[in-house]
LOPALO-472853 format. One record per residue (C-alpha): y, z, x. Coordinates in steps of 0.1 Angstrom, whole numbers, padded with zeros to 4 digits, always signed. Example, Ala and Ser with C-alpha at 12.3 -4.5 7.8 and 13.67 -1.06 7.14 Angstrom:
-0045+0078+0123
-0011+0071+0137
This chain:
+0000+0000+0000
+0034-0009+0013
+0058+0019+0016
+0089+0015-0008
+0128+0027+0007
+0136+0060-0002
+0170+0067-0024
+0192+0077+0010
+0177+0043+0031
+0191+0022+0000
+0223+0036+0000
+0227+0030+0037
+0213-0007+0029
+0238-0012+0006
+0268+0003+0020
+0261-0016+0053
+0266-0047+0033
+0291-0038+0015
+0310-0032+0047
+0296-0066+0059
+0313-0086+0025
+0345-0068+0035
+0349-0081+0069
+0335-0112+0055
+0363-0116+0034
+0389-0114+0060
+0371-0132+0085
+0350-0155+0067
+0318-0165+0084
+0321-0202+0075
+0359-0201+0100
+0338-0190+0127
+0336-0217+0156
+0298-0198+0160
+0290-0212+0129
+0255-0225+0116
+0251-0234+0078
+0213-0237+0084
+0215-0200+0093
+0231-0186+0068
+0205-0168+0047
+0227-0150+0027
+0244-0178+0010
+0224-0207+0017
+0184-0215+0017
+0159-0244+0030
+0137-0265+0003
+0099-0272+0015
+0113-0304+0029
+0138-0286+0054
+0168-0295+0034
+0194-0268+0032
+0219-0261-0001
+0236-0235-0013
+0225-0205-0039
+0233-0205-0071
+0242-0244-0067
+0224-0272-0086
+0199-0281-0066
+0191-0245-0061
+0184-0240-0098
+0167-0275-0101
+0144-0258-0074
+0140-0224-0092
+0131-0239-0122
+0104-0259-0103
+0089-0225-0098
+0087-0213-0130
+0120-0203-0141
+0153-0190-0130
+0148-0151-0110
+0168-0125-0128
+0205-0119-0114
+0198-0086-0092
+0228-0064-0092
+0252-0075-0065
+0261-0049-0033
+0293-0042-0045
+0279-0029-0083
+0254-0010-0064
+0276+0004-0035
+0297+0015-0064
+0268+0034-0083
+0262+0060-0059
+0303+0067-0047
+0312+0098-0067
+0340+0097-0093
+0340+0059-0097
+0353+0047-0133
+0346+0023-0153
+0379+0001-0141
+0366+0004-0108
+0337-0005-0116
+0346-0038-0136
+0365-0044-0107
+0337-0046-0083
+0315-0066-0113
+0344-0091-0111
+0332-0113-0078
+0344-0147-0075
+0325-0180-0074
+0317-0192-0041
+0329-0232-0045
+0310-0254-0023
+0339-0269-0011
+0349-0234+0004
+0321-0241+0037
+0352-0268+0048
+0380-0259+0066
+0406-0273+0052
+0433-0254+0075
+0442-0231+0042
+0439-0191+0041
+0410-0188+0016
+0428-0167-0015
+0416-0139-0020
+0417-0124-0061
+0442-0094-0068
+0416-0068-0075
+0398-0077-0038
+0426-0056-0023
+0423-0025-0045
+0386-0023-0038
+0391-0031+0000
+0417-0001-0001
+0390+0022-0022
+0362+0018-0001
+0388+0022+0032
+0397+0057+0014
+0357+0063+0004
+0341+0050+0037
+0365+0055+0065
+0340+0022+0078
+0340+0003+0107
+0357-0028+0085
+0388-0009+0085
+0387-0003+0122
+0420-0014+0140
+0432-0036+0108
+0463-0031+0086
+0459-0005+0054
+0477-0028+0025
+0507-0007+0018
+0503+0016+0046
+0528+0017+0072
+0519+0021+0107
+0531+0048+0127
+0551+0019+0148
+0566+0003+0119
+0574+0033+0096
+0610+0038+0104
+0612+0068+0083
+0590+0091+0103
+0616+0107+0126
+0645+0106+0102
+0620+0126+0079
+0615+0156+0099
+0636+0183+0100
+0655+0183+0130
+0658+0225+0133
+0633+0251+0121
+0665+0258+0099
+0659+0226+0080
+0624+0228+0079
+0628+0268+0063
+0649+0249+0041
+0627+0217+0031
+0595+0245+0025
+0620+0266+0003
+0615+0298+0023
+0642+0325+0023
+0663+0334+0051
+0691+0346+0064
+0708+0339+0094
+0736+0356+0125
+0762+0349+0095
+0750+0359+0066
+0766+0390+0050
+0730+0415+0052
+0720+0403+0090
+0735+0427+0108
+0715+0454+0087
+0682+0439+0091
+0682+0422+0126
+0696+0460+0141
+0661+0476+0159
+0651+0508+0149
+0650+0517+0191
+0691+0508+0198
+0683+0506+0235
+0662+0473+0234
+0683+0443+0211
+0667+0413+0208
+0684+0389+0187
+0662+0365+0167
+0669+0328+0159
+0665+0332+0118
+0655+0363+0096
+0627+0347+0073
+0622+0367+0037
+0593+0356+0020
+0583+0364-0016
+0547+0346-0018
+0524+0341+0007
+0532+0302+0009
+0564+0308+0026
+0548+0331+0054
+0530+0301+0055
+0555+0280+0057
+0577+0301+0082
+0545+0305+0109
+0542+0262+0108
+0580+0258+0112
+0580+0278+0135
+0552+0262+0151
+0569+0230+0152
+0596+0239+0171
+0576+0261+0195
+0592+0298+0183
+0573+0327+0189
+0567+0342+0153
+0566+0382+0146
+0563+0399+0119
+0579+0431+0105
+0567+0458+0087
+0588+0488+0087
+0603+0479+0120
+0595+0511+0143
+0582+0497+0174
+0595+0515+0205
+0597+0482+0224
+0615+0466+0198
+0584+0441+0193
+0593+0439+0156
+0622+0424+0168
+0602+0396+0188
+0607+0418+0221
+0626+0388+0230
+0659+0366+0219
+0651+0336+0198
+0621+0344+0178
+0614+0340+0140
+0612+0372+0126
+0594+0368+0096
+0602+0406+0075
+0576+0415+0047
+0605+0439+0030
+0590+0419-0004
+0559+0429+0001
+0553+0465-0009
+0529+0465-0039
+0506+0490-0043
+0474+0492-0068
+0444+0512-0063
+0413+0503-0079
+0398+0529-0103
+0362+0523-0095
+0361+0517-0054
+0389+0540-0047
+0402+0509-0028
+0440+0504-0027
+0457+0469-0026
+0487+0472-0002
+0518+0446+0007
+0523+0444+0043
+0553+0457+0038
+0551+0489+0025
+0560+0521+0036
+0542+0552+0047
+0562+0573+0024
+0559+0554-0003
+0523+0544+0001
+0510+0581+0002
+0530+0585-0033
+0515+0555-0050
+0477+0562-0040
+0480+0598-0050
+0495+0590-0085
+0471+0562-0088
+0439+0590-0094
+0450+0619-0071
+0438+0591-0040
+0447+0598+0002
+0451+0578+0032
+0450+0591+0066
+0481+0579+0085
+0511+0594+0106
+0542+0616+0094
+0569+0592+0098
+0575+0581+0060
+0599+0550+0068
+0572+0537+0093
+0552+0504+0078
+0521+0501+0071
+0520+0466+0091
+0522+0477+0126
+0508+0513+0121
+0477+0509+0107
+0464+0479+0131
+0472+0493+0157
+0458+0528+0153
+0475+0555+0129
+0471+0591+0137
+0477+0618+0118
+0467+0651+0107
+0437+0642+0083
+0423+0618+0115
+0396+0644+0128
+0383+0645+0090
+0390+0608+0077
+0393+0587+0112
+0425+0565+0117
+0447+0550+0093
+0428+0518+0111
+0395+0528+0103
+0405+0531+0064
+0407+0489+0065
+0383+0473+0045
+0395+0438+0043
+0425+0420+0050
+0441+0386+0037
+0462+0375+0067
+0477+0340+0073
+0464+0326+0104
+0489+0309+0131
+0482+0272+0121
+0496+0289+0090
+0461+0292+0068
+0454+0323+0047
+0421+0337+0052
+0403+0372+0039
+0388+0388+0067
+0362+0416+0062
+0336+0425+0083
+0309+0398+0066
+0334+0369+0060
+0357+0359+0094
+0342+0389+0108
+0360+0377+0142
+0396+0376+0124
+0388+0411+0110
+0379+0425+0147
+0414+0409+0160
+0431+0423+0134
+0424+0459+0138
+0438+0471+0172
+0452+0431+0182
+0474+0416+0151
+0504+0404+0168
+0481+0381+0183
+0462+0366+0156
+0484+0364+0123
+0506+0381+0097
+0486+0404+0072
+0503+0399+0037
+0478+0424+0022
+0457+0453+0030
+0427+0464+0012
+0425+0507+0020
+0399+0528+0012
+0407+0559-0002
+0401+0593+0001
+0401+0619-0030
+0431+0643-0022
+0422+0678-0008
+0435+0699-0035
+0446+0728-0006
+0459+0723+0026
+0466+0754+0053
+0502+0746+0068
+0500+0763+0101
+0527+0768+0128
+0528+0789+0154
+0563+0795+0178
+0561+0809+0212
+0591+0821+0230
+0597+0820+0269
+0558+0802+0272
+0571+0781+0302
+0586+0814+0322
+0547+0819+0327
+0532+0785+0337
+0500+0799+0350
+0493+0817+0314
+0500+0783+0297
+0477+0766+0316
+0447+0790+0316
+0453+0791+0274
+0454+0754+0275
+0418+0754+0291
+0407+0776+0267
+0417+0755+0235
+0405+0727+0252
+0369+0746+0257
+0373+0755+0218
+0381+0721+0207
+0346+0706+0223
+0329+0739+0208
+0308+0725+0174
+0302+0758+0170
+0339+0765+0164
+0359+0737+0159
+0348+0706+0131
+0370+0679+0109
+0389+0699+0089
+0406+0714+0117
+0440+0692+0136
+0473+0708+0152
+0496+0698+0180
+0518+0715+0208
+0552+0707+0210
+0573+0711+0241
+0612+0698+0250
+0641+0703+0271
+0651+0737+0250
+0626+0756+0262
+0608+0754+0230
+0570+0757+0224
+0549+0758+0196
+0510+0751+0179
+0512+0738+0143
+0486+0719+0122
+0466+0720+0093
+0431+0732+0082
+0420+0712+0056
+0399+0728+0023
+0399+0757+0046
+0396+0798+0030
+0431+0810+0043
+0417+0844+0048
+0391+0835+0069
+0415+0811+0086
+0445+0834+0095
+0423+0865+0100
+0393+0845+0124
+0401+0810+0131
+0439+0812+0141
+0435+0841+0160
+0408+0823+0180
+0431+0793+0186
+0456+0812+0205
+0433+0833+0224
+0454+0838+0256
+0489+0823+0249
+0519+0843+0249
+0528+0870+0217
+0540+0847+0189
+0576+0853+0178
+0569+0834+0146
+0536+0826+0128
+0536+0808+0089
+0507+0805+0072
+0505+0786+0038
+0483+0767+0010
+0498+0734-0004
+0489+0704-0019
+0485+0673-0003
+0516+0658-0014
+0534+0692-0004
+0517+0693+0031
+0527+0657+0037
+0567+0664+0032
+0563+0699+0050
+0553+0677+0081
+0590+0662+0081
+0605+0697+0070
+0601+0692+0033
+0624+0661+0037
+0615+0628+0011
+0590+0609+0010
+0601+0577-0012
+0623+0554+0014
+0645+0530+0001
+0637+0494-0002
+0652+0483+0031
+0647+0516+0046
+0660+0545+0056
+0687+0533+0079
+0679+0558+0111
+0683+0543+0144
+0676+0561+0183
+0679+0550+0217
+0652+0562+0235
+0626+0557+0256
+0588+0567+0247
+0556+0565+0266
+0519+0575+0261
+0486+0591+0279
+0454+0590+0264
+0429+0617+0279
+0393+0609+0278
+0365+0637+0262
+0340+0627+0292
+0368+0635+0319
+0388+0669+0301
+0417+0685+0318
+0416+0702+0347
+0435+0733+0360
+0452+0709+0387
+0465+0684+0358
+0476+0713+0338
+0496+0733+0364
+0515+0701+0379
+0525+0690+0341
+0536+0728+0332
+0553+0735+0362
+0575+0697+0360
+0580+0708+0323
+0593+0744+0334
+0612+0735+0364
+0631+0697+0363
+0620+0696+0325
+0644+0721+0316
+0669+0706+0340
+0670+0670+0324
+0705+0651+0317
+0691+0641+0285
+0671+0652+0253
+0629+0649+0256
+0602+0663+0239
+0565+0662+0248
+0536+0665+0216
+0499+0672+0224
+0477+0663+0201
+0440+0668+0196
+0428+0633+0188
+0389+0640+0199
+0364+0675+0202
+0340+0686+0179
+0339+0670+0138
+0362+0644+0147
+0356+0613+0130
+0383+0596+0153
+0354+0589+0179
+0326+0580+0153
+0331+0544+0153
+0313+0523+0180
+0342+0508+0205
+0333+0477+0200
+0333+0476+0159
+0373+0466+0159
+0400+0457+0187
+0410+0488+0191
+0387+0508+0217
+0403+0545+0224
+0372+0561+0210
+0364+0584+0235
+0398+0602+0235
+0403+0641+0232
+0437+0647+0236
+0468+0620+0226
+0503+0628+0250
+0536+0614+0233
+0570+0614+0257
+0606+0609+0243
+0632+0609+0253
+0668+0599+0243
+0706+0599+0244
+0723+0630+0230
+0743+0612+0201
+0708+0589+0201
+0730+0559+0202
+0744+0536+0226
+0751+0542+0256
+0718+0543+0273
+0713+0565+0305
+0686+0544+0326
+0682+0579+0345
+0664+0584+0308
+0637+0563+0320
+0632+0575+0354
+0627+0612+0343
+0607+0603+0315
+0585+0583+0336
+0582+0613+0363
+0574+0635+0330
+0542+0613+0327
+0534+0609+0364
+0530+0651+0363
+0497+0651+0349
+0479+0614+0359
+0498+0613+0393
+0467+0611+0421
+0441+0619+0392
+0407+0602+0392
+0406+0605+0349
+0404+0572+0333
+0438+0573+0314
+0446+0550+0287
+0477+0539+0262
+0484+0541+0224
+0495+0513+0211
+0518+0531+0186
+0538+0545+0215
+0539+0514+0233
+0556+0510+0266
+0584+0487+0271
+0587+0485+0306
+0546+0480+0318
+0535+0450+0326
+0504+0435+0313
+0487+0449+0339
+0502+0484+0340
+0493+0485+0305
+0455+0475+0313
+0452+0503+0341
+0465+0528+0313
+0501+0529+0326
+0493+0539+0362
């Protein structure tokens, strides 16, 4: 039995010819000097006596009939090639139904263009658009106009990412409009970077829009959230980028069911910790500062006090739907662009603008301990400091002692002042203030002030800013600094040692107290025992400071914290650093929240050393 073509081998037959009658008709075989009637198959045929004439002629029926009868009319390439191209109508169709008559007196060359029938060109053009094929290769596109000879191309584009903001719709404002001074000023006065254009989108399409026109005209892009980096980045960290400011974005709707909030890239801290609590009595864990955005806070970390129990305002990420840099929108979770979604956690600047967060939320302890703890003259006894600091740092990797629930940080500036505050989360205040605190200070000078007291969550969160508001305005709160901030990460493998401690104390209580200008140091306990901070693998996300016990934060700034900046400012605050990783074996490493300004990239990589 002979085998019979398959479905797919007659649609390659077909459309093969199909392709073959196309170049045909532009370049008919019967023009070519190569010529040979006699080989011809397709149109012509040999009788028995070696006599060639044309199909479909007279003599070609006269012949068939001879045989029995005319064959049946098979369906001609064109009806066939048309049967198995998707979404072809019935006009189409007709059209490809409609062949011409080949004339016998068409095999002469009479020096005339053969004329081709109006509807040859519309189904040329269709199967140029279905096919892409090789007839097409090279030859003109009816109506199409080459890149050459279309005049209009250049004229067309927008000749400045101005234009082409305007062309896509996208609004913006620019060095004269009446509200740029307001939003182009940094939050950190001491680093200005003036940007190009201020784009303000309302709908994903123009963030879009802004990242391609941008693109176009080769402009670094950077978003902005709330606008609190200390480098200025939000700004571009440079002159002459496109700020693109999510201001717009700063919905916020938590599913009932999952506990999952829906947040605008814009929002605020503030006002996000207010929206998920009223939406079912829901938490976040995230910093104190309530005019800090959501954007640049929670990719690139996000510590705060409910960290040890919850893990970072990072880890709380669930998905995100962030426009890509060739300006596509994608939603990234760990199963769908799982790569995107790694970026995006600890490395967004890099990879694109997230328009919305998806957060996972966390029922709302319904008590919190407030603790806070001040110590007068600790720094006239540097040696006591230290050996107390050894101890909490002993207690802090204890599991029998310390878990979750547990965070605080010291506090240290130029005033002389010292104190231990925190909270204890779904904690019994009597056992805490009668065991647990007493515990935590073992060995640190008398206390000339302790507080001690219960509150809700919403309570605890405005006692961390000293029962100031939560809810920030719309564009802000309108505080500025000039300052200068740096970081240290200490690693759980490699704790403290007495030599670390005593160098840092002794700076702090000796040219610490002697500095021009304003600083303040805060310890906090990122790692130790129960914390959920150093749970998740350091490779699950971009971020990878997941060995980290204790999280150092220097500032330092100008007395009126406006302009003008001291550069001796940066010098001591650098030396403040220097006391404890100075000639210290410990791998040290950076947050990204308190980002340097003045490392390079490779500073940066050898933890600021």
């Amino acid at each position: 039995m002979s085998s019979q073509p398959n479905t797919t081998e007659k649609i390659k037959e077909f459309a093969s010819n199909a392709t073959n009658t196309l170049a045909d008709t532009i370049s008919p075989p019967h023009k070519r000097p190569s010529y040979d009637a006699s080989k011809d198959e397709t149109n012509f045929e040999k009788d028995d006596h070696g006599n060639v004439y044309r199909k479909g002629d007279y003599k070609h029926q006269l012949s068939e009939a001879a045989k029995g009868g005319p064959i049946p009319q098979e369906a001609s390439y064109m009806e066939k090639v048309s049967s198995y191209i998707p979404s072809v109508n019935s006009l189409q169709q007709s059209m490809f139904q409609k062949e011409p008559q080949v004339n016998a007196k068409d095999t002469k060359d009479d020096g005339r263009a053969p004329v081709r029938p109006d509807h040859d060109v519309q189904v040329e053009q269709f199967l140029r658009d279905q096919y892409h094929s090789r007839s097409g290769e090279g030859m003109p596109n009816p109506g199409k106009k080459t890149r050459d000879s279309d005049s209009d191309s250049d004229s067309s584009k927008p000749k400045t990412i101005l234009d082409c903001l305007t062309k896509a719709n996208v609004p913006y404002v620019v060095s004269t409009s009446t509200n740029w001074t307001t939003l182009v000023t940094p939050y950190n006065l001491r680093l200005f970077w003036e940007p190009v254009a201020i784009s303000l989108p309302v709908t994903e399409q123009h963030i879009s829009d802004s990242i391609t026109c941008a693109s176009q005209y080769k402009i670094k892009v950077q978003a902005k959230s709330g606008g609190h980096s200390y480098a200025s980045y939000s700004n571009g960290g440079q002159n002459g980028s496109l700020i693109v400011n999510l201001q717009t974005f700063q919905s916020v709707s938590v599913d009932a069911k999952s506990g999952i909030a829906k947040v605008g890239g814009g929002t605020r801290i503030g006002n996000l910790a207010i929206q998920v609590f009223a939406q079912g009595n829901r938490a976040l864990p995230h910093g104190t500062g309530p005019a800090v955005g959501v954007g640049g806070h929670f990719t690139h970390g996000g510590y705060g006090y409910s960290s040890r129990l919850w893990g970072l305002a990072l880890d709380s990420i669930v998905a995100l739907d962030v426009i890509l840099a060739d300006g596509s929108k994608v939603h990234a979770t760990s199963t769908s662009h799982p790569d995107i979604f790694y970026a995006m956690r600890g490395a967004a600047d890099s990879f694109g603008i997230v328009s919305y967060f998806y957060l996972q939320t966390e029922p709302a302890p319904d008590q919190i301990i407030n603790w806070a703890v001040y110590i007068s003259n600790a720094l006239n006894d540097t040696a006591t400091l230290t050996s107390a600091f050894l101890n909490l740092q002993s207690l802090s990797l204890d599991s029998t002692f310390m878990n979750g629930n547990i965070s605080f940080g010291i506090y240290v500036d130029n005033n002389a002042s010292f104190s231990i505050s925190g909270w204890c989360i779904s904690c019994d205040i009597n056992q805490f203030e009668n065991t647990t605190l007493p515990t935590l200070l073992t060995g640190f000078p008398p206390a000339i002030y302790t507080s001690v007291t219960s509150l809700g969550w919403i309570e605890s969160l405005e006692n961390l800013i000293s029962g100031g508001p939560l809810p920030v305005p719309y564009g802000g709160d309108g505080v500025h600094d000039t300052f200068y901030g740096k970081s240290t990460m200490t690693q759980t493998a490699q704790p403290l040692t007495k030599v670390q401690l005593d160098s840092f104390w002794n700076f702090v209580a000796t040219q610490g107290l002697k500095a021009a200008a304003p600083w303040f140091t805060i310890i906090n306990l990122y790692g130790g025992a129960g914390s959920q901070i150093n749970v998740p693998d350091p490779d699950d996300s971009a971020y990878s400071d997941r060995d980290v016990l204790w999280g150092f934060q220097y500032y330092s700034h100008t007395a009126s914290h406006s302009l003008p900046y001291d550069p001796d400012i940066t010098a001591f605050t650098d030396a403040l650093k220097n006391s404890i990783t100075a000639n210290a074996t410990n791998d040290f490493s950076l947050y990204l929240n308190y980002v340097d300004s003045d490392l390079t990239p490779t500073q940066a990589l050898l933890g600021g050393l």
